[in-house]
C-alpha positions, 0 to 999 in steps of 0.5 A: 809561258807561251812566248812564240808570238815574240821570238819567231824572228831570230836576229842574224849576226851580220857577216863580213865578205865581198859584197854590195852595199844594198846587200850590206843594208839587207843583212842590217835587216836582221840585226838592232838599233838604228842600224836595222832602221837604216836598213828598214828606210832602205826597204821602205824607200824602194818600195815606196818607189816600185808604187804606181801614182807615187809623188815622193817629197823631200824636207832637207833641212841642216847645212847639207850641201856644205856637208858634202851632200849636194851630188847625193840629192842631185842624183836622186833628183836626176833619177827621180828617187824624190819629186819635189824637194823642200829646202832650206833656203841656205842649202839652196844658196850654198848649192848656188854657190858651188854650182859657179865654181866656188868651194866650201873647204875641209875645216876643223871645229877646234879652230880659233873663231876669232882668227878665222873672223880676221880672215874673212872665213866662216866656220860650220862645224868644221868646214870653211868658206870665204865670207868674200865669196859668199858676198859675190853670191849675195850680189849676184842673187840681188842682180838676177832679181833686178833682171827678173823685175817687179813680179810676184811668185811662189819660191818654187817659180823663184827657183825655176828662174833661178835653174835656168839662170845658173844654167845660162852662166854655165853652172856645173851640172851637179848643181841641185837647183840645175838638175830640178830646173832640168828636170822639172822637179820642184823646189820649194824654199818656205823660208826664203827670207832666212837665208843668203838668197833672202840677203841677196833679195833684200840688197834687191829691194833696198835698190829699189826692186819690188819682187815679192815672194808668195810664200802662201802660194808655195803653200797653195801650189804644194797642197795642190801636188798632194791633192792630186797624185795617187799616194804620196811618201815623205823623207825628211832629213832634219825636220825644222820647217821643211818638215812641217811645210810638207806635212801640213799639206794633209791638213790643208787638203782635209781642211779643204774637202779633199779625203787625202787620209796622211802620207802613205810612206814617212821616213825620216834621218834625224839626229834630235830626240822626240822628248824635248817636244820639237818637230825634229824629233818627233815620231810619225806616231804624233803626226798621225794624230794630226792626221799628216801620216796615214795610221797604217803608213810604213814609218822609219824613224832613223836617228843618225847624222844624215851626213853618215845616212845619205851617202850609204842609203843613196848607194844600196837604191842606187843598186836596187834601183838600176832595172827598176822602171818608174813612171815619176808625176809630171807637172805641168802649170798653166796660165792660170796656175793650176797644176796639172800632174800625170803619171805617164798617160 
């Protein structure tokens, strides 16, 4: 039986000695499982980043920020190791939240939910935050929109706003939505509405206010990114709406005449299954029937807890990438709305 064609790539049995942990990742190169694929989305996302006219984006999705995360996602913000971030709006708000001071605490997930409602404190998993805390967040939110008054924008413009005003409170600078502000990086909030932030806009609107959110002007506004950078890559970690917000960017852009072809590299820390049929655990294999990723796209499905996967991966490119000098897209929109993006020229 000629067998060659299959085994002329030895697993390597991983080590233990003095080293980083980009040369831990590379030595999971040779092992199995979802270490490898840890590994393979390390590869895959340096790589992806040593491309020229390359505009990464990001889908965050799960509780993140309460997680822990938010220093992670705002470092690769800073260093532009994603572009354009696409969030839920409940991480946002949470990172809000921290930003002016406030804290989410370490919990446990035996704790007695009916205790805890008598004090005022909310679970997730196991970790607390005080729901008065939480309200102060949702007025200020409410009384930054009444000073923004009646207009009409794109969550992205919302959260650009929203940047600069935590800046002019004095926000920390470890913020996610201080360093996109800062930085220039956009943040799309798809689903505002299902968030502490749409809380605090309600509390807005039932004042009297009429802000609106063009939640289809986000999608106008993110296709016009794809259809004018070079290549694009996706991470996503979770699935769930920001997922799909980014992934049907390919669809609207084909839709529209523009011969986009799917996204060039797709990576992806999920802890969902793709037998049950949702789109958090669905293979890039089923996205390239849609036409979202490209057929000979570098696919890297890890199924893991992002909390596990984040924090390893953001330290191997944080080592990788030290020398590495990338020239990220810059966006500029004009009056009329319409994106401009360069790549260093």
């Amino acid at each position: 039986m000629q067998h060659d064609v299959f085994t002329n790539n030895p697993t390597i049995p991983i080590d233990v000695k003095d080293r980083s942990v980009s040369d831990v990742l590379d030595g999971m190169l040779k092992t199995g499982f979802q270490g490898r694929k840890l590994a393979e989305s390390v590869q895959a996302w340096h790589n992806m980043l040593k491309e020229e006219h390359m505009t990464v984006f990001m889908g965050l999705s799960g509780a993140l920020v309460p997680a822990g995360m938010r220093r992670v996602l705002s470092y690769m913000i800073e260093h532009r190791m994603i572009d354009c971030l696409v969030s839920t709006g409940a991480n946002m708000f949470h990172d809000c939240h921290e930003a002016l001071g406030r804290k989410h605490y370490v919990g446990s997930h035996l704790a007695d939910d009916e205790k805890l409602f008598e004090h005022g404190v909310d679970r997730i998993y196991d970790v607390f935050a005080v729901e008065d805390e939480f309200r102060v967040a949702d007025n200020l939110i409410a009384e930054f929109a009444e000073a923004i008054g009646e207009i009409s924008c794109s969550s992205r413009e919302f959260m650009h706003l929203l940047g600069k005003e935590l800046v002019r409170r004095g926000a920390q600078e470890d913020s996610i939505v201080v360093t996109a502000y800062r930085h220039n990086v956009p943040i799309f909030v798809p689903a505002l509405g299902d968030s502490s932030i749409g809380i605090g806009l309600t509390i807005a609107r039932r004042r009297g206010l009429k802000l609106e959110i063009d939640q289809i002007k986000d999608v106008d506004e993110i296709t016009q990114i794809v259809e004018k950078s070079g290549k694009t890559g996706v991470v996503y970690v979770g699935g769930g709406v920001p997922k799909n917000f980014i992934q049907q960017t390919e669809v609207i852009a084909s839709i529209l005449g523009m011969d986009v072809g799917g996204h060039d590299y797709a990576i992806q820390y999920t802890s969902d299954a793709p037998h049950w049929g949702g789109l958090s655990g669905c293979t890039f294999d089923e996205a390239v029937s849609w036409g979202k990723i490209a057929a000979q796209a570098k696919k890297v499905q890890v199924f893991v807890d992002a909390t596990i996967a984040l924090p390893i991966v953001a330290h191997a490119l944080h080592e990788k990438c030290h020398d590495l000098e990338r020239i990220p897209p810059e966006y500029d929109w004009d009056t009329e709305k319409e994106l401009k993006i360069s790549f260093g020229n």
